[in-house]
N, C-alpha and C positions, 0 to 999 in steps of 0.2 A: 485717387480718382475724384473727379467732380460731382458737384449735385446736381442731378436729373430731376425734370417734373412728372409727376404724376399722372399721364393721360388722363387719367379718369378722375380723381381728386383733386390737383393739381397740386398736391404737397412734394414740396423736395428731398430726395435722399439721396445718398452715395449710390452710385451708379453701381458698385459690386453688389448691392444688397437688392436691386432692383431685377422684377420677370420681364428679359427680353423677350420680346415676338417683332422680330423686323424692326423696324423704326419703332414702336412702340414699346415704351415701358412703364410698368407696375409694380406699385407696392407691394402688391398682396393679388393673393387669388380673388380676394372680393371685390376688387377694383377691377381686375382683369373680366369677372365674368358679366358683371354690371355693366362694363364698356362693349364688350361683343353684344350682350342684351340689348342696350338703346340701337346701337347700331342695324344689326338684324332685323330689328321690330321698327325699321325707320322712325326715328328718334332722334337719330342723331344733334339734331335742333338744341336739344339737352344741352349742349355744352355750348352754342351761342348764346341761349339765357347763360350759362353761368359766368362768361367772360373770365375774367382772371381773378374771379373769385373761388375759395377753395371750400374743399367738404373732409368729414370725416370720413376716414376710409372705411366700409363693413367691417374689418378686423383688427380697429381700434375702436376703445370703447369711447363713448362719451363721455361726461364727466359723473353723469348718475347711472349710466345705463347696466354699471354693475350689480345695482339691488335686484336686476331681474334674476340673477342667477344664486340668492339669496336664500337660505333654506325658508326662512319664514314665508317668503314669496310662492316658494312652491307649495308649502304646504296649505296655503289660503286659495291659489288662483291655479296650480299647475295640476293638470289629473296623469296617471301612469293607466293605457288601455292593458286589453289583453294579450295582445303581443310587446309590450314593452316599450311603446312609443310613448313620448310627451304631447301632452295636447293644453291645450291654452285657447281661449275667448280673449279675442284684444277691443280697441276701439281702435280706429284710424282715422285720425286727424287729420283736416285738410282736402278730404274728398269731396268731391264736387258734380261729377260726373263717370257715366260709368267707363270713359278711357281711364279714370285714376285708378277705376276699382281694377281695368284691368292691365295697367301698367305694376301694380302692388302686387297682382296673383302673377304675374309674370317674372317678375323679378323674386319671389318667395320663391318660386317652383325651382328656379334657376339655382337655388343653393343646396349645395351637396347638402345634405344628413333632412331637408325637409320633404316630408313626406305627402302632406295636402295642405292643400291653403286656399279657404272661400270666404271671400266677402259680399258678405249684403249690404246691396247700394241703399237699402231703403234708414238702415241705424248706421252704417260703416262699422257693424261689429262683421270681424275677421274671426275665424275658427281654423286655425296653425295645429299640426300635427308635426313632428319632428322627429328624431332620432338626437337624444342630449349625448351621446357618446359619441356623435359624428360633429355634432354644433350647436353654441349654448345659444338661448333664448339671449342673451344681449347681443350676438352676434344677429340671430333676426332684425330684433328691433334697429339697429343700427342700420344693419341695408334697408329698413321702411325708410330712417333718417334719412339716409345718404339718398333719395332719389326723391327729396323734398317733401315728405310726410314725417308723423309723428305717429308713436300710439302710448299707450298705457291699457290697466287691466281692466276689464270690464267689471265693474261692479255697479249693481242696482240704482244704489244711494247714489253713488259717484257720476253714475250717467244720468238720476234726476236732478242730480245739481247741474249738469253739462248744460242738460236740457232746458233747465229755470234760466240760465245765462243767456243758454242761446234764443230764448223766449223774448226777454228782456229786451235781449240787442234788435229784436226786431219790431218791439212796440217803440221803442225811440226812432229807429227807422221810419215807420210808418208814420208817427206820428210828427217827424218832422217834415214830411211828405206832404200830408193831408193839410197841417198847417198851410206851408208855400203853397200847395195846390188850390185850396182856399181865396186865398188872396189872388194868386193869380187870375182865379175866375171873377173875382171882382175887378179885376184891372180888363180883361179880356172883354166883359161886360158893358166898359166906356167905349171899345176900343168899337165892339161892332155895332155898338149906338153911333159912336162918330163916324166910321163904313157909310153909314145913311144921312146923316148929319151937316157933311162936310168939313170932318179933323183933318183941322193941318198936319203936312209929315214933320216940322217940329216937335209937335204936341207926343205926335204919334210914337215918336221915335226917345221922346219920356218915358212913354209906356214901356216899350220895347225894353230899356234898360233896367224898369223896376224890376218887369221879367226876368229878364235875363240874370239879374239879383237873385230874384226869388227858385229861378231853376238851379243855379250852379249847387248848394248845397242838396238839394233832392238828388241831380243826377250823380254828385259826386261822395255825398254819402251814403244817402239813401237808397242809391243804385248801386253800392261798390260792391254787393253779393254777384252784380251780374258782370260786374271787371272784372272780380278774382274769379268766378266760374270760364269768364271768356280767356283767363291768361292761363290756366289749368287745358283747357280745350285747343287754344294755340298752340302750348307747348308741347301736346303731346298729339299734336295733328289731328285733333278731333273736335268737327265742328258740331256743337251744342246749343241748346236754348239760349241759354248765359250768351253765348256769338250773338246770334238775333237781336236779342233784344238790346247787347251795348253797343251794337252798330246803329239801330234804326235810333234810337233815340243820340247815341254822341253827333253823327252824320246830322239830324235834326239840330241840336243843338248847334253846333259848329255854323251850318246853315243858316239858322237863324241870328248868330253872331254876325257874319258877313254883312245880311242884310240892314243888319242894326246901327255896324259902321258907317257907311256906303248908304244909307237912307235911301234902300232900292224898293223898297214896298213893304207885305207883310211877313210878320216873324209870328215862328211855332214853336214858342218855349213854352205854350200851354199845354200842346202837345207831346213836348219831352215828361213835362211834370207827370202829365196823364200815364204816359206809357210807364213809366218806373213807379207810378206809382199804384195803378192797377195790379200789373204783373209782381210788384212786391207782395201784395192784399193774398195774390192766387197763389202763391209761393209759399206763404206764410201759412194759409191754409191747407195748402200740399202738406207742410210739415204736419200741424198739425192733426191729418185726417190720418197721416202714416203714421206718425206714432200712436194713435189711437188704435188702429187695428194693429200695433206691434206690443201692443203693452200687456195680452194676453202671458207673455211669460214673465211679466214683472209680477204679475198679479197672483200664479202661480205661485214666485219668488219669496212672499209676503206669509204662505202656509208654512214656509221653512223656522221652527223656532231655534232662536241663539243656544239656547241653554237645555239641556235636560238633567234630572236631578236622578243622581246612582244612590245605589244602597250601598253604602259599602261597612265591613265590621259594625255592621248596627247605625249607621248614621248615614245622613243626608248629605250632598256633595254636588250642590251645581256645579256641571261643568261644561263646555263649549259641546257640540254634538260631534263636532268632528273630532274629538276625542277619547269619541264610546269606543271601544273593540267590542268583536263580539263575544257573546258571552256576561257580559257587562249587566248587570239587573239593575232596571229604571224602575223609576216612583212616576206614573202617570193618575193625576187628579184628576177630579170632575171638572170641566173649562177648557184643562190644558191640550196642547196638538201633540203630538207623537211625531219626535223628531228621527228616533230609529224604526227600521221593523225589528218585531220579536216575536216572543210568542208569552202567551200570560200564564205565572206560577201561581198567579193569586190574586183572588176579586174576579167580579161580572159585573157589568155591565152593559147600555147602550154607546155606539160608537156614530159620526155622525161622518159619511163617509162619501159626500156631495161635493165636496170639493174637488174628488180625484175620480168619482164615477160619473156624476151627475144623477145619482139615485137622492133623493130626498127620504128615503125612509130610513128612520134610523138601523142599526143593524146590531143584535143581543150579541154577547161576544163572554163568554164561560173560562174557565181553566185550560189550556190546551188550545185555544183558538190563537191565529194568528193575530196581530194588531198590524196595520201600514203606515207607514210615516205621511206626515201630512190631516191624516186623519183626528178629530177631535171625540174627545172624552163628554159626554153629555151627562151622565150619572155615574160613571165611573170609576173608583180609586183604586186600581190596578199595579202588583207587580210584576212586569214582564223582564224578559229574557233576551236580549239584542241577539240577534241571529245574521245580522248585516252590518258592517259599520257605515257610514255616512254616505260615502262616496258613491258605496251599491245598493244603496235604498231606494225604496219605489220611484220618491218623492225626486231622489237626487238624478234618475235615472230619466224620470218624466221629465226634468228642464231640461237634459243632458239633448235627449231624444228633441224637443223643441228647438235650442240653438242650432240642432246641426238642420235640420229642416227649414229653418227659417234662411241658414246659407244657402241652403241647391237649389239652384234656379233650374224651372221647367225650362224644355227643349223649346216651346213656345214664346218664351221670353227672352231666352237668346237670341232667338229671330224677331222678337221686336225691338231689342237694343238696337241689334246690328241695322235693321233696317231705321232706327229714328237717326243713328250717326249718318246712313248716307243721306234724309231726308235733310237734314240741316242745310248740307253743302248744295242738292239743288234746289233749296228755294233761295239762297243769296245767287246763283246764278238765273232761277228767274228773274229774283226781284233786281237784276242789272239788267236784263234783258229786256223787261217793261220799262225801266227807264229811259235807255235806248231808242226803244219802240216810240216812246209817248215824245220823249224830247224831236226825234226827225221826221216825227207825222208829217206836222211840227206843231208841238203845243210849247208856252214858255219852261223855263228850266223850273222854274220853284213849281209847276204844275207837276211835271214827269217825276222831280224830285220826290215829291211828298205821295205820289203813288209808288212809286219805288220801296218810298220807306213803309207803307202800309204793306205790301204784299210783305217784309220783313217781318215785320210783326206782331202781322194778323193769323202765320203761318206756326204750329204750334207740336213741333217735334215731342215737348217734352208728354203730351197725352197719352201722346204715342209708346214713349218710355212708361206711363206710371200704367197702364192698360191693365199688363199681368201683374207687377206684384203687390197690388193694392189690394187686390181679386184675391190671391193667393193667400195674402195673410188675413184677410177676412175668414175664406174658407180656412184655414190653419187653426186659428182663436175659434169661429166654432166649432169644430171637431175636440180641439183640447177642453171647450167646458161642456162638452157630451160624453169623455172620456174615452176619442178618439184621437190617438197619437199618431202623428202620419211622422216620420223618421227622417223623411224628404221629402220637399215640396213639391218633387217634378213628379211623386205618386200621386198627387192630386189629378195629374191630367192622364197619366196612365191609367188611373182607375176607371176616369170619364169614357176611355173607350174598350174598356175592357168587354167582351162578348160571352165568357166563362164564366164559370163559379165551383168551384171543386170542394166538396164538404167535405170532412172528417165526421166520423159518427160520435163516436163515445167520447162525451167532454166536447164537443163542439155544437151535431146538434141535438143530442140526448144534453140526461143533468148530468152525465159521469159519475151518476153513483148510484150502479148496479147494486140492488140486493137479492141478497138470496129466494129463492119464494121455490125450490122444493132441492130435495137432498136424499142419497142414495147412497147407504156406508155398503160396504159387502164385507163380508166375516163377521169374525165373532163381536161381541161389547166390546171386551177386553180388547181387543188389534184395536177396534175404532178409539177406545181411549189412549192406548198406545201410537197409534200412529198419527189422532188426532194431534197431539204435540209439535209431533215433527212438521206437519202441515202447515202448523202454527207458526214456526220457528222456518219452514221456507218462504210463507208469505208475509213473514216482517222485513224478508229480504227484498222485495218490491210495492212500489206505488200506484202500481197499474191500479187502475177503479176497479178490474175487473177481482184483482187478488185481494184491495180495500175493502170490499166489499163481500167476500169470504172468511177473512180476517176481522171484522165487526159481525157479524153470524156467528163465529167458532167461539169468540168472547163473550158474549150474550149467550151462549148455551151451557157453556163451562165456567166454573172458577177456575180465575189466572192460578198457573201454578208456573213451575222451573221449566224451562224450555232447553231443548238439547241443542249442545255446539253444532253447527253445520260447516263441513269444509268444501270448497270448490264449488262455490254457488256461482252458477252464469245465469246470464238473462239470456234469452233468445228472441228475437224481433219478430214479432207478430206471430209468436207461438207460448210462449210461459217460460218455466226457468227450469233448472236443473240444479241439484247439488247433491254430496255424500256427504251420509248421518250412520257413525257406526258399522260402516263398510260395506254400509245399503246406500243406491242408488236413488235417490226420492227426484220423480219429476212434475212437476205440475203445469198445466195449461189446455190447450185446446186439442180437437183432435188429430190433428195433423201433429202435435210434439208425440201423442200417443201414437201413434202410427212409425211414429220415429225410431221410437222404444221396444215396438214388434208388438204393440197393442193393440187391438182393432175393436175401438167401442162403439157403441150405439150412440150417432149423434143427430137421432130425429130428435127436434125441437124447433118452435121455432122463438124459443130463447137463448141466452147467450150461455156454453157449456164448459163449464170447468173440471177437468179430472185429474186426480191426483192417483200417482201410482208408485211404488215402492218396487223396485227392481221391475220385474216387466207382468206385476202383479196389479191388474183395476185393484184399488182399495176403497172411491170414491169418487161418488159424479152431484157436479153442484148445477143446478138451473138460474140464471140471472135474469132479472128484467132492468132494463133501464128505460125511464120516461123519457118519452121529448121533451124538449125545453116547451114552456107555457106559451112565447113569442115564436117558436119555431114553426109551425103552419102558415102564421101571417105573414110573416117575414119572406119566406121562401115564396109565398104567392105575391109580395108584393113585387120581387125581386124577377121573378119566373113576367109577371103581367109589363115590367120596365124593360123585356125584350135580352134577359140574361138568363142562359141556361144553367140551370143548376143538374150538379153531375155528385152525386156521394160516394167516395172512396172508404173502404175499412176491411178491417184485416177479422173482422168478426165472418161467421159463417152465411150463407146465403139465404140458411132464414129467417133467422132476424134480422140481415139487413133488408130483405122485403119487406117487413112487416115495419120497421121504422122507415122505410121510406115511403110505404104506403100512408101512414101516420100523417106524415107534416105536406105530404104533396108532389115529392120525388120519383120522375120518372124512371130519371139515368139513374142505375147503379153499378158498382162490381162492389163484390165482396171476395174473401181471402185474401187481401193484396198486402204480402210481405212492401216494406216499406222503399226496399227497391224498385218493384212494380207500380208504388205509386209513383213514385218521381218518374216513373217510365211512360206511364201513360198519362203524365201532365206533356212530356216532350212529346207524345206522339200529336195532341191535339195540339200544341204551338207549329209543328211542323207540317201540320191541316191550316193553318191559317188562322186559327185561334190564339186571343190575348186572355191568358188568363190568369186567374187570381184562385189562389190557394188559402184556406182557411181551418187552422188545426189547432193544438194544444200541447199534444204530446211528441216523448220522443222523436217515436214511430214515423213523425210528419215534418221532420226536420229536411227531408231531403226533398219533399214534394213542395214544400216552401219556399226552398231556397230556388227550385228549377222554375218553379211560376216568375211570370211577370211581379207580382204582387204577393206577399207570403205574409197573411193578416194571423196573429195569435190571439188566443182567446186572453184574457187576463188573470187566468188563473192556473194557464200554461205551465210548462215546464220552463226553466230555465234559459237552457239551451233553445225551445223555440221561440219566446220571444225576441232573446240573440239575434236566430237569423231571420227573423220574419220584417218585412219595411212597416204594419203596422199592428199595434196594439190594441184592442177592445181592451179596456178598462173595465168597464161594470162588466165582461162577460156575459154579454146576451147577443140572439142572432137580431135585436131590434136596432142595434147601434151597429151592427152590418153592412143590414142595409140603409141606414143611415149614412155609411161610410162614402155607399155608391151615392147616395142622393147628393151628398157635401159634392164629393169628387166630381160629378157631372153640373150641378149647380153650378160651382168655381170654376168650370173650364165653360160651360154657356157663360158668367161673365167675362172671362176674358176673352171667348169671339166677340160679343157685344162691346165691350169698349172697345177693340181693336176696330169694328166693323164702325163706332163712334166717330174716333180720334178720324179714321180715313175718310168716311163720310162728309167730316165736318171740314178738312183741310179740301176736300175735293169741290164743295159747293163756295167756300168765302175765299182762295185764293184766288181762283179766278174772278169771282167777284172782285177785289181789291186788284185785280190786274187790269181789268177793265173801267178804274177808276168812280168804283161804286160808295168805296169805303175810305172814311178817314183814318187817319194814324189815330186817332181817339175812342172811334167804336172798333179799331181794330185792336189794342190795347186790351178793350174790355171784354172780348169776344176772346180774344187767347185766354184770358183769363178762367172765362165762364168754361170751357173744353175740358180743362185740366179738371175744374172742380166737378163738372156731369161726369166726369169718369169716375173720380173718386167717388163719389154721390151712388152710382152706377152702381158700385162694388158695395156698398154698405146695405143694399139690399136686402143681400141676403140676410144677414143682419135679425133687422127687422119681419123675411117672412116667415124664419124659423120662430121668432118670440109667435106670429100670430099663428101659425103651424101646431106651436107646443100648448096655445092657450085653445085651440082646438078638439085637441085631443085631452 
């Protein structure tokens, strides 16, 4: 058989080894679904650029692109979630706009075994989830390759070197710009003295050419960010800023070449300079305004220490963190940061815990207290107990929750992508339109021309793009250094219009740590010492506050002694537990599990009531109080007065929860509510037309979480509810709540505001510039200035939180 090309790669094989489809054949499935992809997604254009040059096919490797699949590689940069996908943080190289970013999600999504795939236009780091038993990480990277991108792993250091290069390359840019730009305003300067003078067009046409010198390396160096952006935009049919501006200034240029041959009059290479080299200035500072507000998770990044030191057989043992398991016993000094959680066997001291909460007071920390990673040792010398290894540490878990937030784009920014691609294409069909117009009024050609090329522009798509996620990531970086973790950035604007507010009681807005304050044995001494044991030994089987806080009472009254084996211990959800001790039945909890058992107690109080019963025998009734939280009155008033109803959900009895809802300011309540009834009555108010947000700790509020719009966990939660909740309080208090709401409504008012900007500003200077107001020079500068008021716009906030916090 002979050798076949490659539709899609253009490489040759034996025709037997090749996937027929009709006249079409392929290598490989990679090739195959790459080529249906451009096709579909009109693209096709793709393989005009490539003419008869050829590509690697997706399922052949590169020549390095095997170290992805490297064990060292995974175990540095690749994480395992909890269903058994691979996940990976890449950079993607070569993006330019967001047709790139979404020709790369398109083309990821497309391959079998990958699972998600987001990239943020504002760093080009990509977050790849996968399935490596369906398709290895070098197979991804190779289809980024194969459709003219590049990536590697995302690391810190690595990206501040990227970033120092890419810095660099733009002050030589610039500066070769400013230079020519320079000079040529002194040559311009003769040119409009001789205008009035009487310069010969000899003389004239000197000048012309000095220019014409002095533009070619500005537009053709100093401008090649906005070729390569414009030939990324071309190829993938999307017209961009990058189009604008290497049309109005080449077309300029080119024009002003003719005239310079042909000695027809004046020439505007001072105006090309102008144009590439303003919009380079704005560009430059785009970069750097976005990575400033992107660097909140680098800075995070920097709390993560390399080393911590094990005790092992009596000796000291630096070794990397990501090599603790748990169980591991670490040496923490006074200075050092805590690179595992644990919990401490030995030593106290103060911990300094502002990094990760935003509380500035230090915090005492004894035998038995948890430690968190991240956090620092201020008087300290501490042995704890690794209870997490690296990967699922607070600290690792905070970045974790940052990267993928910093990928999801609000539903509001989707819509101003989409809408700045279509805005590009009709201002080049205005600005042909006004030339048109101006040329058969009739005004001369070099007149209509140079308003043509100012409506190009003067007209400033890209404002339009940077609107939300400048906004976004500002609000993002504050919430993270107030120790609010938004999971996803489109919560930011889902919070802004949220109209609900659903409490948890205990551990949300109480402290969660009910004590005892009166007690009621029945029978004899002896039973109560006898069966206090067993009590003992059913509430070490749970964490509830309510059973923690019986369990610290029973120990403060008795000396520990031996506690008896318990078999068949169950929990019960929003009632207590149950278990068999000696062929007796022991159940403990509220009065409805008693009612269960055929017990009918007294449950006037109106504190929270605990009874424990031994076959269908009362043996004991506990009374609990729990405080509000100190911020819980203000908060909810300030929350309740910002036009959001607060509603308190708990599975506690009806009169304590009157009695703390009276407390902090709570109208709405229900109490008794099994944890299926809460998530039942989050749906019933979404299917009222309410957006709402759920706010819990425990278990019990897993399910009412997850049914909310918004499912915020307290940070000293459970497990599982931080899991499913989109956002985290860190310092655990209701003051960083409502802060949550204030951030989320702040950052969605900036982005109507720039949005309301960017349109504003294209709505008043295009038609100015069409009506021949404006030069290609102040129009230059005026794009410029749009891009940076938006960014400028968004650091507001910024700044009225510092004066907010120095307020208060």
């Amino acid at each position: 058989m002979s050798n076949v090309k490659c539709d899609h790669c253009h490489l040759q094989f034996d025709e037997s080894v090749m996937i027929k489809e009709g006249d079409l054949h392929f290598c490989c499935k990679g090739c195959q679904g790459i080529y249906h992809l451009l096709k579909d997604e009109g693209l096709e254009r793709f393989y005009d650029k490539l003419g008869e040059e050829t590509l690697v096919p997706p399922t052949e490797q590169f020549e390095d692109s095997g170290n992805f699949n490297s064990p060292a590689f995974y175990d540095r940069y690749v994480k395992t979630d909890s269903e058994g996908f691979s996940e990976v943080s890449l950079i993607i190289e070569g993006i330019h706009c967001s047709a790139c970013v979404w020709l790369n999600e398109k083309a990821l999504h497309k391959m079998e075994g990958v699972v998600e795939a987001h990239i943020n236009h504002t760093n080009n780091k990509a977050r790849i989830i996968w399935d490596d038993e369906v398709v290895k990480l070098s197979q991804i990277i190779d289809m980024i390759r194969a459709i003219g991108y590049d990536a590697f792993p995302y690391d810190p250091q690595i990206q501040e070197a990227r970033a120092e290069k890419e810095r660099k390359d733009y002050y030589l840019r610039i500066a070769v710009a400013v230079f020519a730009m320079m000079n040529i305003m002194t040559i311009a300067v003769a040119q409009y003295a001789g205008f009035f003078t009487g310069m010969t067009q000899g003389i004239k046409n000197i000048l012309n050419v000095a220019e014409w010198i002095l533009s070619t390396p500005v537009l053709f160096y100093s401008g090649w960010v906005f070729f390569r952006g414009a030939y990324y935009g071309i190829r993938t049919r999307s017209v961009n800023m990058d189009i604008l501006v290497a049309t109005g200034a080449s077309l300029t240029y080119l024009y002003s070449i003719y005239i310079t041959l042909f000695e027809l009059g004046e020439a505007y290479f001072d105006s090309v300079t102008m144009i590439i080299t303003f919009v380079l200035v704005g560009k430059f500072l785009e970069v750097l305004s976005k990575k400033s507000a992107a660097d909140t998770l680098d800075v995070l990044s920097k709390h993560v220490p390399g080393e911590v030191t094990l005790l092992k057989d009596g000796t000291q043992v630096n070794v990397g963190v990501s090599e603790v398991v748990v169980g591991d016993v670490i040496l923490l000094k006074a200075g050092e940061k805590a690179g595992i959680d644990g919990e401490i066997l030995q030593g106290e001291g103060s911990f300094d815990e502002s990094s990760l909460t935003g509380e500035s007071d230090p915090i005492y920390k004894r035998e038995g207290d948890s430690v968190v990673s991240g956090t620092t040792s201020i008087d300290a010398v501490v042995q704890y107990r690794a209870t997490k290894d690296f990967e699922h540490s607070t600290l690792s878990n905070i970045l974790t929750m940052l990267e993928r937030s910093m990928a999801k784009k609000p539903r509001i920014e989707q819509l101003a992508n989409r809408l700045s691609e279509y805005f590009s294409s009709v201002i080049l069909l205005m600005a042909f339109g006004t030339f048109l117009v101006w040329w058969f009024w009739p005004h001369p050609f070099n007149i209509a021309f140079m308003v043509g090329i100012s409506v190009i522009v003067i007209a400033c798509p890209c404002a339009l793009a940077l609107a939300t996620p400048v906004a976004t990531l500002v609000g993002l970086g504050q919430g993270a250094k107030r120790g609010i973790l938004f999971k996803e950035a489109a919560q930011l604007e889902t919070l802004a219009q949220t109209d609900t507010l659903v409490l948890d009681k205990t551990g949300t807005i109480t402290e969660g740590r009910p004590q005892v304050v009166d007690v009621q044995w029945y029978g004899t001494e002896e039973e109560q010492q006898r069966y206090g044991l067993k009590l003992q030994a059913l509430l070490n089987a749970s964490k509830h506050p309510v059973a923690v806080g019986v369990s610290e009472y029973l120990n403060a009254e008795a000396a520990p002694a031996a506690l008896p084996i318990l078999d068949e211990v169950r929990q019960i959800a929003a009632k207590g537990m149950v278990a068999r001790c000696e062929e007796q039945m022991l159940s403990g909890g509220n009065a409805a599990l008693m009612r269960e058992q055929g017990i009918a107690p007294a449950d006037e109080s109106a504190h929270t009531l605990f009874y424990f019963a031994v076959g269908e025998t009362l043996v004991a009734r506990f009374e609990l109080a729990d405080k509000p939280r100190p911020d819980a009155a203000e908060a909810i008033r300030a929350l309740t007065h910002a036009g959001i109803d607060v509603i308190m959900l708990t599975g506690d009895h009806e009169r304590s929860a009157r009695k703390i809802a009276e407390a902090v300011g709570i109208e709405h309540y229900h109490a008794e509510l099994t944890p299926e009834a809460k998530a039942a009555m989050v749906a019933q108010m979404q299917s009222e037309g309410h957006k709402v947000v759920m706010a819990g700790d425990g278990v019990n509020d897993i399910l009412a979480l997850a049914q909310a719009e918004i499912g915020i966990a307290m940070g000293n939660g459970s497990d599982i509810a931080i899991d499913v909740s989109d956002v985290v309080l860190m310092n655990d208090s209701l003051t960083s709540l409502e802060e949550a709401f204030r951030i989320g409504r702040a950052t969605y008012g900036l982005v109507k505001q720039n949005l309301a900007l960017s349109l504003v500003y294209n709505a008043i200077t295009v038609p100015l510039a069409m009506a021949g107001y404006i030069i290609p020079l102040v129009a230059a500068i005026s794009m410029s200035l749009s891009s940076l008021l938006v960014v400028g716009n968004s650091m507001r906030i910024a700044y009225s939180w510092k004066r907010a916090a120095k307020r208060r």
